[in-house]
ZASE-193214 format. One record per residue (C-alpha): residue in three letters; x, y, z. Coordinates in steps of 0.1 Angstrom, whole numbers, plus 5000, padded with zeros to 4 digits. Last residue first. Layout:
ALAXYZ/...
This chain:
UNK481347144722/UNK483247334752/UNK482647224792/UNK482847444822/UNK483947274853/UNK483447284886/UNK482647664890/UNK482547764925/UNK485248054922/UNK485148164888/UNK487948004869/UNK486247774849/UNK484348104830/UNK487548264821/UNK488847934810/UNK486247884787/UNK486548234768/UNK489748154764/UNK488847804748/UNK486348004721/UNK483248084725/UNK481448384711/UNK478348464729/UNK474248394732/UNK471548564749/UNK468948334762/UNK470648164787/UNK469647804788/UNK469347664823/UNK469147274835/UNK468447234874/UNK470446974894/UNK469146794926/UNK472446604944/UNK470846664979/UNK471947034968/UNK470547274942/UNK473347224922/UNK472747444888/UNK473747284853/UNK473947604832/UNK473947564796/UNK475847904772/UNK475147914738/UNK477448034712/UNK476848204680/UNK478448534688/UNK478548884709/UNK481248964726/UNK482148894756/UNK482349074789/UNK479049064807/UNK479648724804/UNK482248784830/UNK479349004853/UNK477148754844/UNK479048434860/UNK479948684891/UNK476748704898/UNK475948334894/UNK478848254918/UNK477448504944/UNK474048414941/UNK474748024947/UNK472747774929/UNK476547574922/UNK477747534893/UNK478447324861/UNK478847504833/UNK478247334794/UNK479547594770/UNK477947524730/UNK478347584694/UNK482547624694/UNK484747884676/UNK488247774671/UNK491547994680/UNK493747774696/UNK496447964706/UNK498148324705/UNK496748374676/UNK497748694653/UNK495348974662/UNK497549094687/UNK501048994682/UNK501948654697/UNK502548434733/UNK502048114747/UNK501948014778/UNK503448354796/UNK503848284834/UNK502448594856/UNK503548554897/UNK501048694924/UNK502748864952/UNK501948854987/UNK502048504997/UNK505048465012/UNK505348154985/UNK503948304955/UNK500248354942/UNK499648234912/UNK498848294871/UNK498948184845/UNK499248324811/UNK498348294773/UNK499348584753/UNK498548884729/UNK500749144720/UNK500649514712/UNK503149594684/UNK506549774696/UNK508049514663/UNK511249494682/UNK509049414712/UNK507549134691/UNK510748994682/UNK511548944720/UNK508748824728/UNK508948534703/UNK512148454715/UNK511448424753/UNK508348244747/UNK510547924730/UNK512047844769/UNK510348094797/UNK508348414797/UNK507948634830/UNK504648864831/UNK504849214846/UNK501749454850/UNK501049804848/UNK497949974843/UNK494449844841/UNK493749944808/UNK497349724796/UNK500649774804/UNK503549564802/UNK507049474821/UNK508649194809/UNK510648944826/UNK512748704807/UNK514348374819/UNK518048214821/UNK517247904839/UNK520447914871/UNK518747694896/UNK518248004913/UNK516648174885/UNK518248394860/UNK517048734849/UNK516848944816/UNK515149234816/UNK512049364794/UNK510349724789/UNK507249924784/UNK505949634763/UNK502249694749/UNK499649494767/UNK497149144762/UNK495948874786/UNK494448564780/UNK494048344810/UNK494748084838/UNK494448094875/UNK496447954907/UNK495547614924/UNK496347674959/UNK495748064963/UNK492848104944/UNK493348434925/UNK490748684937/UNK491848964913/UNK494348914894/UNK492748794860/UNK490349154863/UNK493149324873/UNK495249224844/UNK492449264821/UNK490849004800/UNK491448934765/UNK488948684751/UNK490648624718/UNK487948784695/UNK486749024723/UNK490349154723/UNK490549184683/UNK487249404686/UNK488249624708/UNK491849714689/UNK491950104694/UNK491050034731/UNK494049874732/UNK495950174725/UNK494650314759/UNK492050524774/UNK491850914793/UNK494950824812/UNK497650614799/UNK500350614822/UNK503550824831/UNK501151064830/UNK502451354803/UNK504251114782/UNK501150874787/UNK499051154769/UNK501751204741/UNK500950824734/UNK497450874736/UNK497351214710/UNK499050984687/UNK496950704692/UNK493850964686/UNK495451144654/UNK497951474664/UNK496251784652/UNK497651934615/UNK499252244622/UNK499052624609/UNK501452814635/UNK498753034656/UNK499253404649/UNK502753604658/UNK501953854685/UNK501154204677/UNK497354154683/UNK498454054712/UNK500054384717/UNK496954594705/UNK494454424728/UNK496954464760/UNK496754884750/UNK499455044735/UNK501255344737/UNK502655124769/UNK503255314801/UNK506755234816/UNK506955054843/UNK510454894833/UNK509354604853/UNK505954564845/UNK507154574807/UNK509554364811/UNK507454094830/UNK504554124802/UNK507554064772/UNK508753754789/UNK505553584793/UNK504153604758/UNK507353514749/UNK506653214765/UNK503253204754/UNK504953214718/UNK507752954722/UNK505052724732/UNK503352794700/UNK504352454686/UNK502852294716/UNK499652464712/UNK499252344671/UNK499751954681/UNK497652004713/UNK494452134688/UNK491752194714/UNK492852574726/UNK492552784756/UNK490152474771/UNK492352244757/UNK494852374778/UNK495552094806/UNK495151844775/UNK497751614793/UNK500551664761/UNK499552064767/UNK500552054804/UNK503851824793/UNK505252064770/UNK504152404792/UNK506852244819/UNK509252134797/UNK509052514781/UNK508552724810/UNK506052834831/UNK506052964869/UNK509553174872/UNK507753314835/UNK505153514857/UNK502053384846/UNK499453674834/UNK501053744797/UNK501453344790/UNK497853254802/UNK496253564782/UNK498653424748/UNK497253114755/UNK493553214754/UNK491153294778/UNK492953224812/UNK490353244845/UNK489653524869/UNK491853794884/UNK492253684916/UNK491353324915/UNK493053214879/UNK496553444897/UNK496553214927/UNK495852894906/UNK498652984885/UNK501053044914/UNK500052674927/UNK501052544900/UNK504152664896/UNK504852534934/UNK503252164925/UNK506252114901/UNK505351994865/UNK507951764848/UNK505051464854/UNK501551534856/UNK500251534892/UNK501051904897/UNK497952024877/UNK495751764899/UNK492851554882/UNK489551634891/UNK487651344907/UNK483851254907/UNK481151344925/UNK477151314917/UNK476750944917/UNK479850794942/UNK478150724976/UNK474650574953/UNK476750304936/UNK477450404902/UNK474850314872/UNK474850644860/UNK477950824870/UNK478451094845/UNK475151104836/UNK474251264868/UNK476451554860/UNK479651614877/UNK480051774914/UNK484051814917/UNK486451634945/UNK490151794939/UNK493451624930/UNK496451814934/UNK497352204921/UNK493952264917/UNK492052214882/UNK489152454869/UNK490552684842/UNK494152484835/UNK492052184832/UNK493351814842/UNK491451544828/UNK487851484853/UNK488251094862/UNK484751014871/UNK484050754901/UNK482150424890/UNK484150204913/UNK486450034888/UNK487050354872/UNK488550464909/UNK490350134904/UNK492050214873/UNK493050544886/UNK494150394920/UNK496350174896/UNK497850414875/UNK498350704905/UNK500450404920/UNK502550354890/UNK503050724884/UNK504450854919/UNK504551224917/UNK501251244932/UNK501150964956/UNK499751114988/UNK497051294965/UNK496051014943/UNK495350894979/UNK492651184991/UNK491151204959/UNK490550794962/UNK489350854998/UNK486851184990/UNK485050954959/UNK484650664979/UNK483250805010/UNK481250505029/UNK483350195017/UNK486450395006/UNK485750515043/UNK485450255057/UNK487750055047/UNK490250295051/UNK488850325093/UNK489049915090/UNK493149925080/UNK493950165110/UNK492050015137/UNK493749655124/UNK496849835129/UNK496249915165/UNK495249525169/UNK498049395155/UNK500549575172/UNK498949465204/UNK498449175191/UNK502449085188/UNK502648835162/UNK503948455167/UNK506548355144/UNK509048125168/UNK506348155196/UNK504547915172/UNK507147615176/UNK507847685208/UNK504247675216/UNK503347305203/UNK506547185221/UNK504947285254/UNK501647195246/UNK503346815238/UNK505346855267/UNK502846895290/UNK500346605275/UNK503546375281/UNK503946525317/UNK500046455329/UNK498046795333/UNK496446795371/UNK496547205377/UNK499547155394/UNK501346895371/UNK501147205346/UNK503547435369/UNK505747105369/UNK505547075334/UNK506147455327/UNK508947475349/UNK510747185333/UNK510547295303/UNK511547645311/UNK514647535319/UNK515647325290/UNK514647575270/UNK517147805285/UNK519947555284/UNK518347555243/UNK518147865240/UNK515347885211/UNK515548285209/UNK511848275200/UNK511248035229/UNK513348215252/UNK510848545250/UNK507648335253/UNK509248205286/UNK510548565296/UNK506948695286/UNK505048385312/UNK507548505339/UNK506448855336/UNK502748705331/UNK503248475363/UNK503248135352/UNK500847895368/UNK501647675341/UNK498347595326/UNK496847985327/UNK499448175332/UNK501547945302/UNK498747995283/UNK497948365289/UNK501648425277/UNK501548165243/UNK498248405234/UNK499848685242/UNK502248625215/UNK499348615189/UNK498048325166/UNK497447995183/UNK494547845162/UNK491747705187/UNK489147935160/UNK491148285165/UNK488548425194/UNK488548085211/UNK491948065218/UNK492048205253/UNK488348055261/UNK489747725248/UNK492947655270/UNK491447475301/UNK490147255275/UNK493547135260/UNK494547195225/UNK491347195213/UNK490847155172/UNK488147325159/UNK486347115136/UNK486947215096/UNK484347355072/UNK482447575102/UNK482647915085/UNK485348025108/UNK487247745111/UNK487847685072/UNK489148015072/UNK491447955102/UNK492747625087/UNK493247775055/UNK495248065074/UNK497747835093/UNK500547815064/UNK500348195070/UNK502148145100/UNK504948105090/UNK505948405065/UNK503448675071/UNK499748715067/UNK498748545101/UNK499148905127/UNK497249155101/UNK494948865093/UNK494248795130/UNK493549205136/UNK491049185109/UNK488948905120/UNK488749045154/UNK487449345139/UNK484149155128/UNK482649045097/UNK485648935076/UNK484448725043/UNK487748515051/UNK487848295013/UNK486948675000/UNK489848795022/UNK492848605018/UNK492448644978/UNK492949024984/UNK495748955008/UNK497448754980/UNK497149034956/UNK498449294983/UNK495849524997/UNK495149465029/UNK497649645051/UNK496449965050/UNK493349985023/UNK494550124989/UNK493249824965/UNK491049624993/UNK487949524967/UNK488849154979/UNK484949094982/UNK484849055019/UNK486649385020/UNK483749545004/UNK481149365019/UNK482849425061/UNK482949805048/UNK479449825038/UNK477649645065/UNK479449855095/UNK480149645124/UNK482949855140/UNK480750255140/UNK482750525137/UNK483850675170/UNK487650725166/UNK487250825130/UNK485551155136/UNK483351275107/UNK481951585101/UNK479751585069/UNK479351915052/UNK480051825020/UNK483552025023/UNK483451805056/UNK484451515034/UNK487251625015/UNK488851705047/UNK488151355065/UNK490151215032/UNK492851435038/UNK493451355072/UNK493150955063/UNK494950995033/UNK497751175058/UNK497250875085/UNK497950655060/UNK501250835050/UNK502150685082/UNK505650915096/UNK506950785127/UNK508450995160/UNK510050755177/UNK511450855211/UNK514750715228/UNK515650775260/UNK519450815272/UNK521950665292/UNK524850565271/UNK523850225269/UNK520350395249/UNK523050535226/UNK524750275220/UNK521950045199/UNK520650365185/UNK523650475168/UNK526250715193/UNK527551035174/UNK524151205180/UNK522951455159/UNK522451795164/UNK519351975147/UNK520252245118/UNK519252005095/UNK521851935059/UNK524851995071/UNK524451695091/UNK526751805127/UNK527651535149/UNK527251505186/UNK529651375213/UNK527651205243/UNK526851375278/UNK527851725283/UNK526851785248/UNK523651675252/UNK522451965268/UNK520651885307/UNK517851655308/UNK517951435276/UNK515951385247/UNK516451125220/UNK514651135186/UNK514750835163/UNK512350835134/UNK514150795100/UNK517550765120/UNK519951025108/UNK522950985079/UNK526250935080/UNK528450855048/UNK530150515030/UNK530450215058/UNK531149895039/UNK529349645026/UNK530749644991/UNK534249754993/UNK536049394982/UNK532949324953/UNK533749694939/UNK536949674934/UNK536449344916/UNK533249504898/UNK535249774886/UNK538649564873/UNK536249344855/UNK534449664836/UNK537449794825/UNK538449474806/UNK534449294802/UNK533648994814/UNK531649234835/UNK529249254810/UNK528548894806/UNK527548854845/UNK525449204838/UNK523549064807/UNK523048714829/UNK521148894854/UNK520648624886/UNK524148544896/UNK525348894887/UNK522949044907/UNK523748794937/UNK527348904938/UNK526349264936/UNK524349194966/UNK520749224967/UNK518249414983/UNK515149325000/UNK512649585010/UNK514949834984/UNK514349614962/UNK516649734925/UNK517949464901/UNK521449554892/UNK521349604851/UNK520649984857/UNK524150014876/UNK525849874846/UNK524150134822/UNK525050394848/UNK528550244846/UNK529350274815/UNK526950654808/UNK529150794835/UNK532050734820/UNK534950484840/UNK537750704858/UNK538950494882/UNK537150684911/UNK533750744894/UNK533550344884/UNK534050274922/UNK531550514932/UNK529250404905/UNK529450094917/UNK529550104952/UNK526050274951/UNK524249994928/UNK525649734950/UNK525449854981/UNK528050085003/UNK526150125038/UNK524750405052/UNK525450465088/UNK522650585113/UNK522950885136/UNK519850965160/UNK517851275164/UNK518951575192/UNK517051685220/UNK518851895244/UNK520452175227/UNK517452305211/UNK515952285247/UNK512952095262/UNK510152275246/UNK511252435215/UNK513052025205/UNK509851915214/UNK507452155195/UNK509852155165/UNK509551705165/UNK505951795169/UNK506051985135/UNK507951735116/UNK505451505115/UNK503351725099/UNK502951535065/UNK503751225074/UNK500451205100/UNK501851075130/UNK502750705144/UNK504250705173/UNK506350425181/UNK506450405223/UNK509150195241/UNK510150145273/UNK513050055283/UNK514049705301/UNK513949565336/UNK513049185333/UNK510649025360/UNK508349405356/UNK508149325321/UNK506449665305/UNK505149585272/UNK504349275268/UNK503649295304/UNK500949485300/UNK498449265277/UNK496549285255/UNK492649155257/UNK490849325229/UNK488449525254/UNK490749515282/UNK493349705261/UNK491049975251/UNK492750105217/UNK493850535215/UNK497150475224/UNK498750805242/UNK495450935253/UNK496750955290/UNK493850675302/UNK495150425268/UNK498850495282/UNK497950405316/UNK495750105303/UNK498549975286/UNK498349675260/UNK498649955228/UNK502349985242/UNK503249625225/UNK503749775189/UNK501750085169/UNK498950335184/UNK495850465175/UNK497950675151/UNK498051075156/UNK496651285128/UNK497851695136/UNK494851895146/UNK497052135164/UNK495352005200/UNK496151655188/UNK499651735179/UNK500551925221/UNK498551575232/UNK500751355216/UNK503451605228/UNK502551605265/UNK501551255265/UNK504951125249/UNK506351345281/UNK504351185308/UNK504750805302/UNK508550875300/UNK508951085333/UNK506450795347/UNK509250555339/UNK511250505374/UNK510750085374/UNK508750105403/UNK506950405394/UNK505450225363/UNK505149905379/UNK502650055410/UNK500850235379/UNK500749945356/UNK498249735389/UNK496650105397/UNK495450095361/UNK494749705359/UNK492849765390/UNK490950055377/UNK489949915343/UNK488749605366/UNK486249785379/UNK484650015356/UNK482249745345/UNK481149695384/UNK480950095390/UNK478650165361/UNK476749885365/UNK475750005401/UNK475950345388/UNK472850255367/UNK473650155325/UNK471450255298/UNK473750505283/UNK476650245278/UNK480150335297/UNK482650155280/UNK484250395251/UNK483550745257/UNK482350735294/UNK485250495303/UNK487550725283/UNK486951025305/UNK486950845337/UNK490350695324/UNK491851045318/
């Protein structure tokens, strides 16, 4: 195994045996180094059966992760082709994941494609025994929404009571909150329960919340013993999987002797698969684990925040993270995946400044710089505080993992310990015992947050191959995620929006061409004019199943029958052919809302009163095939029978838009907004993910933004300021802005008026930096002002001569309308030079227009008169 991944991954094809042997080297005494642990410890058992069925899921063509947590630092598992990342390459470590000084399991996630996870966990459980691999119990709790309408169900209460309580409880399931907390922060729900019936509820509810309400299994847990289970730990039936479950959690049942194997679901891994598929209908065979690291396009696309459906990178704040990073290496991925988190973020200025030479790098000591050269002298991964404590302390890496161990624990007898070891280990190597300490503090205080780089690393792998390939294949990624999120309507929004973005063509959904899920079409050249050469030709088709109240299973029986026996030709031909199981009336409601039969008929309005009819249509075919018995009539005579067309008037374009975003869950082919073009360019409307996009992290953004109001909910902040959030959407998609004081009002009579509105907002990142927060300013109905709203002669910009800022200068101006004003540019050359520049073409200004041109990153100011 590690002669075969030496000539893969090491091995170059000008090397001699000589070189050959010396790079080889150290791969074999690290393997023979793991090896003499391995035994040791009794694990090769382990190590051999998550190789047999990694191996059993490769061979089936199942998607396997490069690997996920410390186990990506071991050779032995890199040689088996259990991790697919060379540890001496990217310099993990063992003993993060083995401790030979601390006996422990060992623990392998693996990460397979969502889609066929299940099939490995078959091949296991046909392997080793139906009766000796079982999954792992878990206990669900009772939360607030769930207690609740228990509660509410046991005393009686309606449904429609309690669901409308329920609805008031915010819902996070990455963070929820306690009922307690809800009513703390919703002021309708803390004056709701004032309520009689609704006061005896939440006081029942408050004592059971918390508790224990029904068993469940482990999302990933497998154990597998070597002789039936039942003769070692009391199972549990789930009527709902015919595998046994154990009665131990995963905390006991380790204690109780056995092994524990994760078998993960990444959906990534699914785009990934799917993505790879689309591609090789082209022709192109592409294996991810050999693409090249130092690809031009993918380092420029994430170096411009363009990270919408990349792994790991694409939160607002990681967006900005990246075009102040301009990444241009691997190594500048995996310190991103470890930095962006709680903590240690506060360090990422410092390493952006670092990397393009704005700030010294620091040196802790120089017997330390070659370990933390790679992240700029900033301590970012665990194995960092390990190689540290080796290298100063003459630590032992076991000894150097229980150290970094007791410093996130922060023991202090412990502590207190390892202090003293470390300074004396230091006084070895000539390091004074106020200089020790001072390292020694430095680490505690990092090994508190300090990310695993194994981990890291093996999600790094995963991020840059999406990267890549939205980079390289934009047209077969974007398919490949609608698809993954198909009956999820927010995230089809935004990858729609950003597939526009990119220049791809979103084909509407045809009954005659469409799959079931999203396809990749040939358009004409037209189409995508202008595009980027990887996207002109291609665009998307949109999937029959992807419109709401329409199952993928009906779809996929009219797809059948359009490739047997050709396609549909009218309504009544699509209503005679489907067997009715496949249609009925919500179903054809929402396919003619989408425009899915325009081709059998253009007027929607008429179609979706003759839904009755195809039905019929339906009905009448299955009888007769049934009954077989031989019409008098031929299938011309018997349409001919059936009713004609009802005479109605078609819907108007905002009519046939709203029934669209019925159909979608979003708006589509455009938006309302579009209706009002003219309005926007007088007010300087941007979109929300144009404002969003690159926010500065320490000053934040300001803009005009306009939507329609899909909903609003009151909240209260912690120092208990009653606010509003609303959610709105705009071209973009959805977005949610929170209004404060006098805005709150005003909104509120707006969405009573359900006219599009027009605000003032800012915008900035929040603390954890992964969400970027919307503040209304000022707020009105579109058209109305929503601020000042006088024209001005002149826009003076100062700037820098930078191609990138002046780019992104056009592309903005790009976006306003035609008027009377004249736009200066004051270029910096440098050595204080400044060039004067008037731009021929001129624009209407107006002070949104000027705060969409301050904002630009490098603009100092930009100047109305």
């Amino acid at each position: 195994g590690l002669e075969g991944r030496l000539n893969a991954y090491v091995f170059k094809p000008d090397m001699d045996t000589a070189q050959q042997e010396a790079a080889a080297k150290p791969y074999y005494e690290r393997l023979d180094y793991e090896l003499g642990i391995i035994e040791k410890m009794g694990f090769p058992g382990y190590f051999l059966i998550v190789a047999d069925f990694i191996q059993w899921a490769k061979d089936q063509d199942i998607p396997v992760g490069p690997g996920r947590g410390s186990g990506a630092g071991s050779v032995v598992a890199w040689a088996l082709l259990i991790t697919n990342l060379d540890p001496l390459e990217f310099d993990l470590l063992f003993e993060r994941f083995l401790n030979p000084e601390r006996v422990s399991m060992p623990d392998f996630d693996i990460d397979f494609c969502q889609d066929r996870r299940e099939e490995v966990i078959r091949y296991v459980q046909d392997k080793y025994g139906h009766d000796q691999v079982a999954q792992i119990i878990t206990f669900g709790k009772l939360q607030a929404r769930m207690v609740l309408r228990d509660v509410g169900r046991v005393i009686g209460l309606s449904y429609g009571q309690v669901d409308g309580l329920c609805k008031l409880v915010p819902n996070n399931p990455a963070k929820p909150v306690t009922l307690a907390q809800a009513i703390d922060m919703v002021p309708k729900l803390a004056s709701a329960v004032k309520d009689d019936e609704n006061k005896k509820l939440v006081e029942l509810a408050l004592i059971l919340e918390g508790l224990y309400r029904h068993a469940s299994t482990h999302a990933a847990g497998v154990v597998i013993g070597d002789r039936p289970l039942d003769k070692l730990i009391p199972l549990y039936r789930d009527p709902r999987s015919d595998m046994p479950v154990t009665q131990f959690d995963m905390k006991w049942v380790e204690q109780a002797g056995l092994v524990k194997f994760d078998f993960l679901g990444l959906k990534t891994l699914t785009v990934l698969s799917n993505a790879v598929q689309f591609i090789a209908e082209r022709g192109i065979d592409i294996d991810l684990d050999h693409i090249p690291v130092d690809d031009d396009r993918t380092y420029e696309l994430l170096s411009k925040g363009e990270s919408a459906g990349i792994f790991q990178l694409e939160s607002d704040g990681m967006r900005s993270v990246l075009t102040g990073l301009k990444p241009n290496r691997l190594e500048d991925i995996i310190a991103l995946v470890a930095l962006y988190r709680p903590g240690p973020m506060d360090n990422i200025p410092a390493f952006i400044n670092r990397k393009h030479g704005r700030e010294e790098i620091a040196s802790l000591h120089p017997m330390l710089d070659s370990i933390l050269e790679e992240t700029y002298g900033i301590a970012v991964y665990q194995e960092q505080v390990m190689q540290i404590a080796q290298t100063l302390a003459g630590y032992s890496l076991g000894e150097a993992d229980l150290l970094r161990r007791a410093m996130g624990k922060k023991k202090v007898a412990e502590m207190d310990a390892q202090r003293v070891r470390f300074i004396e280990g230091a006084a070895n190597n000539d390091v004074g015992e106020a200089e020790a300490n001072g390292i020694f503090d430095t680490l505690s205080k990092f090994a508190g947050y300090g990310f695993n780089k194994s981990h890291a690393a093996a999600y790094a792998v995963v991020a840059y191959q999406t990267a890549y390939l939205k980079a390289n294949y934009p047209v077969e990624f974007m398919a490949a995620s609608m698809n993954l999120d198909l009956n999820n309507s927010d995230k089809l929004a935004s990858f729609v929006t950003e597939a526009k973005r990119m220049g791809i063509p979103i084909l509407p959904p045809d009954i005659n061409i469409s799959q079931p899920r999203f396809s990749v079409e040939t358009v004409d050249a037209d189409m995508t004019e202008g595009a980027r050469k990887e996207v002109q030709g291609r665009g998307i088709r949109y999937g029959l199943a992807a419109m709401k109240n329409v199952g993928e299973q009906a779809m996929a029986a009219i797809v059948t029958e359009r490739t047997a026996n050709g396609p549909f030709e009218t309504i009544y031909d699509l209503g005679e052919r489907v067997d009715p199981q496949a249609l009925n009336k919500r179903m054809l409601e929402n396919m003619v809302r989408g425009g899915a039969l325009d081709g059998l008929n253009e007027n929607r309005a008429q179609t979706l009163e003759a839904i009755p009819i195809i039905l019929r249509a339906s009905n009448e075919a299955k009888a007769r095939k049934e009954s077989q018995i031989v019409s008098l009539f031929d299938d011309a005579d018997l349409r001919a029978a059936m009713p004609p067309l009802p005479e109605v008037k078609a819907w108007s374009p905002l009519e046939t838009l709203k029934e669209e975003e019925a159909a979608f869950g979003y708006y589509l082919t455009a938006h309302p907004l579009d209706l009002n073009a003219d309005d926007l360019a007088a007010q300087g409307v941007q979109t929300a993910a144009q404002l969003l996009t690159d926010v500065p992290p320490d000053e934040g953004r300001r803009g005009v933004l306009a939507g329609l109001i899909v909903e609003t909910y009151e909240r209260r902040s912690k120092r208990g300021k009653v606010f509003l959030n609303v959610r709105f959407t705009d071209q973009s998609g959805p977005f949610e802005v929170s209004f404060f004081d006098e805005t709150i009002a005003k909104v509120q009579e707006l969405a009573l008026r359900k006219v599009p509105i027009v605000m003032n907002v800012s915008a900035d990142i929040l603390p954890g930096g992964d969400r970027v927060n919307l503040t209304a300013r000022t707020v009105a109905a579109l058209g109305e002002s929503a601020g000042p709203t006088q024209r001005f002669k002149e826009c003076r910009i100062d700037c820098p001569a930078d191609p990138e800022v002046l780019g992104s200068l056009k592309t903005r101006l790009a976006q306003f309308k035609q008027g009377g004003g004249q736009i200066t540019l004051h270029l910096r050359t440098g050595d204080d030079d400044e060039v004067t520049i008037t731009l021929p073409h001129r624009v209407e200004l107006n002070p949104a227009a000027r705060s969409a041109l301050a904002d630009i990153p490098g603009v100092r100011y930009a100047a109305l008169a």
